[in-house]
C-alpha positions, 0 to 999 in steps of 0.5 A: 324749407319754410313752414307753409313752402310747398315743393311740388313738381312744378316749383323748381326752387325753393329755399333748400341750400343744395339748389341747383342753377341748372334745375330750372332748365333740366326739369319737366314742367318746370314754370320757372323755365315756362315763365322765362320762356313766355317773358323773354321771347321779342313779342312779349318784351316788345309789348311790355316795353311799349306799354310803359307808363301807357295805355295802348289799344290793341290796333295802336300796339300792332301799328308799332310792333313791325313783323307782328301778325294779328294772330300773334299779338292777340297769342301774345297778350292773352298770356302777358294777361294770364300772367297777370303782367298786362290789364286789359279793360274792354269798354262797351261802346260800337265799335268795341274799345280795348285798353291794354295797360302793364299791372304792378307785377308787370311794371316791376318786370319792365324795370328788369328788361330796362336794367338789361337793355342798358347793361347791352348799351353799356357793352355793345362795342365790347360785345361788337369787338367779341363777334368780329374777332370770333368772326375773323378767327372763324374765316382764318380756319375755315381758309386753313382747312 
């Protein structure tokens, strides 16, 4: 381990050799899992695609994010923002204004969201011919039983 690396119970990698893929999901309290947990649920990756390379009040992000509730985009910003992923500034004028805006931080998670959308893009028909081919071999066996 590197001099100055602390190892506590809600670290779960660190820079052993005997680390284990799986430890992250397995292990209490672990904030890798709560990150992942946070970044990858729809309302926040709709939100941090959206504020791409743009400022967006909070009416206009609930406008184009269709099934949101106010509750859950304002549940949902807070913690992108204490994350440290989204900015948001309040400026003091009636009625009041607030900006939301992707950090450094946040903008660099955004590059990895898009590397997985077009990796889908890439394999949308392989994985469209996996899901009717298990779909056809399903109905087979449930007609045979």
């Amino acid at each position: 381990m590197e001099e100055g690396t602390l190892k506590s119970p809600t670290h779960c990698t660190g820079t052993d050799d005997d680390y284990e893929v799986m430890q992250w999901d397995t292990r209490q309290g672990c904030e890798v899992r709560q990150i992942l947990d946070r970044v990858a649920d729809k309302w926040s990756l709709l939100v941090i695609a959206l504020l791409d390379r743009r400022t967006l009040r909070f009416s206009e992000l609930r406008r184009q994010i269709e099934g949101i509730s106010q509750r859950m985009l304002t549940v949902t910003l807070r913690q992108l923002e204490r994350d440290g992923l989204v900015l948001r500034t309040v400026y003091p004028v009636v009625p009041p204004r607030v900006d939301y805006e992707l950090t450094q931080l946040g903008v660099t998670l955004h590059d990895t969201i898009r590397s997985l959308v077009v990796w889908t893009e890439e394999h949308q028909n392989e994985i469209a011919a996996a899901r009717a081919q298990y779909d056809a071999k399903a109905e087979r066996e449930v007609a045979a039983s």
